[in-house]
C-alpha positions in Angstrom: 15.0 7.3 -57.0 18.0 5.4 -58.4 20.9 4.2 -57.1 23.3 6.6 -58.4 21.5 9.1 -56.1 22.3 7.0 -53.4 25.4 6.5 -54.4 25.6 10.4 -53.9 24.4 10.4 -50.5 26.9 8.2 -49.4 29.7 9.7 -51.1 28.8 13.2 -49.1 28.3 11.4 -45.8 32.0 10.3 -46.3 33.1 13.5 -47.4 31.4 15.2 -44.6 32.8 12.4 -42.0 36.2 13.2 -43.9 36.1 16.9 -43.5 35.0 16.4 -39.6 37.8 13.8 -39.5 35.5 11.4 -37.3 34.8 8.0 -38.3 31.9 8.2 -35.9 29.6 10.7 -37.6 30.6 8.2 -41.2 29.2 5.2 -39.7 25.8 6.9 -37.9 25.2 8.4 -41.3 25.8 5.3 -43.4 23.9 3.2 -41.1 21.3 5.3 -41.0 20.9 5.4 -44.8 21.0 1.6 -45.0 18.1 1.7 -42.2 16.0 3.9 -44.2 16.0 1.9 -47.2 15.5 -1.5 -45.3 12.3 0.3 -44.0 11.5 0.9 -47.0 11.6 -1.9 -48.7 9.9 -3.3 -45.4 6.9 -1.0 -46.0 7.0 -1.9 -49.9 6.6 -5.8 -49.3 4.1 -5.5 -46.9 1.9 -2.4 -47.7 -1.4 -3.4 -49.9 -1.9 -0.5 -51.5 -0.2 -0.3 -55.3 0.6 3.3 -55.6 3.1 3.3 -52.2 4.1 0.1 -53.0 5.2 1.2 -56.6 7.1 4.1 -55.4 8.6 2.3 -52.3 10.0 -0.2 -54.9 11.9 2.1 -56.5 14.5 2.7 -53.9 17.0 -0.4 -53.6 16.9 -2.7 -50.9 19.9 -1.4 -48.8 23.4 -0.1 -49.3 24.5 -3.8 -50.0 22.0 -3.9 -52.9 23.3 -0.8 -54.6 27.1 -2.0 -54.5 26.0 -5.1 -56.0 24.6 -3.6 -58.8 27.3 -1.4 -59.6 30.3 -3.5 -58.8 31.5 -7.1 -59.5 34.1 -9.4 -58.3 37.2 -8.2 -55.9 35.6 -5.0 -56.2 32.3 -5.8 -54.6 34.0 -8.4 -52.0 35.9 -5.8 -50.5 33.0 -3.1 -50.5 31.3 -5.3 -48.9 33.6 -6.4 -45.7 34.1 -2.5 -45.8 30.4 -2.2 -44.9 30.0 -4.9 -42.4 33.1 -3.3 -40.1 31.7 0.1 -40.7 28.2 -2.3 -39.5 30.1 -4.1 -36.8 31.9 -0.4 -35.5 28.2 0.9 -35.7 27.3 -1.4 -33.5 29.8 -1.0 -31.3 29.1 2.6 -30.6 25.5 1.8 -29.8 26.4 -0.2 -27.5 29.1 1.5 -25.6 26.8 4.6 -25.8 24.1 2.4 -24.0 26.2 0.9 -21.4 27.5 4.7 -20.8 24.3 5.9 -19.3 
């Protein structure tokens, strides 16, 4: 799977978080795509076996990973502080959803 297709993903899960018009359902979406492909390339690294390993490595290594190999400069810089406040606002609903209950 390349990049570009998840570039894609991301680009609906803002679109959908858009069209919702909550910045909630943008960050549980994006955060759970960046999980997914840490897992993965988790499982790639550590798995023995050649033929998962082979098609785990085809994914890139996280969100992060995919900006960096698209943009360059003031470009990536500011994609990237984008991300972590989406990360740190992420966070921030975990754990006001935790200390809710």
């Amino acid at each position: 799977m390349d990049a570009i297709a998840i570039l894609f993903i991301v680009v609906l899960i803002i679109c959908w978080a858009c069209y919702r018009r909550t910045l909630e359902k943008a960050a549980y979406g994006i955060a759970a795509l960046d999980l997914i492909l840490r897992i993965f390339a988790f499982l790639a690294a550590n798995l023995g076996t050649n033929e998962v390993t082979t098609f785990l490595g085809n994914f890139p290594n996280s969100l992060l990973a995919v900006a960096d190999k698209y943009l360059d400069g003031f470009l990536y810089s500011l994609v990237a502080w984008m991300f972590v406040l989406l990360m740190c606002y992420f966070w921030f609903l975990i754990v006001r959803t935790f200390f809710r209950k």
